[in-house]
N, C-alpha and C positions, 0 to 999 in steps of 0.2 A: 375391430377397426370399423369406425364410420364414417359413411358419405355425407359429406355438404352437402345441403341444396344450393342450389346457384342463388345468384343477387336475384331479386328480387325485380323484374322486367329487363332480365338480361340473360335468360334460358333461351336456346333454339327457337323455343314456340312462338317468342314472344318477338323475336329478332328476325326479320324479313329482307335480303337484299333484291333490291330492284336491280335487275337485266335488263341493259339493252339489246343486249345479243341474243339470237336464238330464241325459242321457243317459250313459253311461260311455264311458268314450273307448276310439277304435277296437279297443287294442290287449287291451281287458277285454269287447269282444266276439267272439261268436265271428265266421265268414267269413261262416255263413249268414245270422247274424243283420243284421250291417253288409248284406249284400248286402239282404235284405229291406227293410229300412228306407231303405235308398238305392231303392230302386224304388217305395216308398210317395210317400216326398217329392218324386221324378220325376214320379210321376202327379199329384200334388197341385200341383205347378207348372205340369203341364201342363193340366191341367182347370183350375183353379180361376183361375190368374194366365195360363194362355194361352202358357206359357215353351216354347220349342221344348228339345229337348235341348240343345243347342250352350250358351243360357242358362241353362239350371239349372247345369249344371256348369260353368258358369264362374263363375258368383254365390258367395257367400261365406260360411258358414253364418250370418253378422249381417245380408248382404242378404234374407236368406232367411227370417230371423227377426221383420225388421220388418217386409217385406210381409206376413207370415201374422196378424201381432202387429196391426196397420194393419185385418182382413179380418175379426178378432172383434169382436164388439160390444162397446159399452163398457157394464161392471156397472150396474144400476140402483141409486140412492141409495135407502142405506137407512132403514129407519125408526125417529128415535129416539127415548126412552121418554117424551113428551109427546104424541109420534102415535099410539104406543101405545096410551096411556093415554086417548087421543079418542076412537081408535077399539073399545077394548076398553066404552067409558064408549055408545057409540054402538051396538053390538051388545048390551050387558046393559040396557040404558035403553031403548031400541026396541022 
């Protein structure tokens, strides 16, 4: 049994998607930088979720995302231009 090679500029290497989201991928950082940032998120799994090493690095940047994601608080409801206007009507009338 043989492997294909892929088409011909249509292999991983060759095939780039652009992110808007999040961080630039490994290989548009530098080594020191990746290396920093991996030992921020280390600490941060290990303080904050209690992850030993063995668990941080085996998790999955989506596991890792949801616990942190899970760990902010949720936005407060905003206020909209009736509450406003109660409370604007409630500071200028008082």
């Amino acid at each position: 049994m043989s492997a294909s090679a892929p088409p011909s500029g249509g292999g991983p290497s060759t095939i780039r998607a652009k992110s808007t989201n999040g961080p630039p991928p490994r290989a548009e950082l530098g080594e020191d930088e990746f290396g920093a940032a991996a030992v921020r998120l280390a600490g941060f799994a290990s303080a904050m979720l209690g992850w030993s090493p063995d668990q941080f690095w085996g998790a999955t940047p989506a596991e890792l995302a949801a616990v942190a994601a899970a760990l902010r608080p949720e936005a407060a409801a905003g206020v909209d231009a009736a509450e406003l206007a109660r409370l604007r009507e409630a500071i200028d009338g008082g």
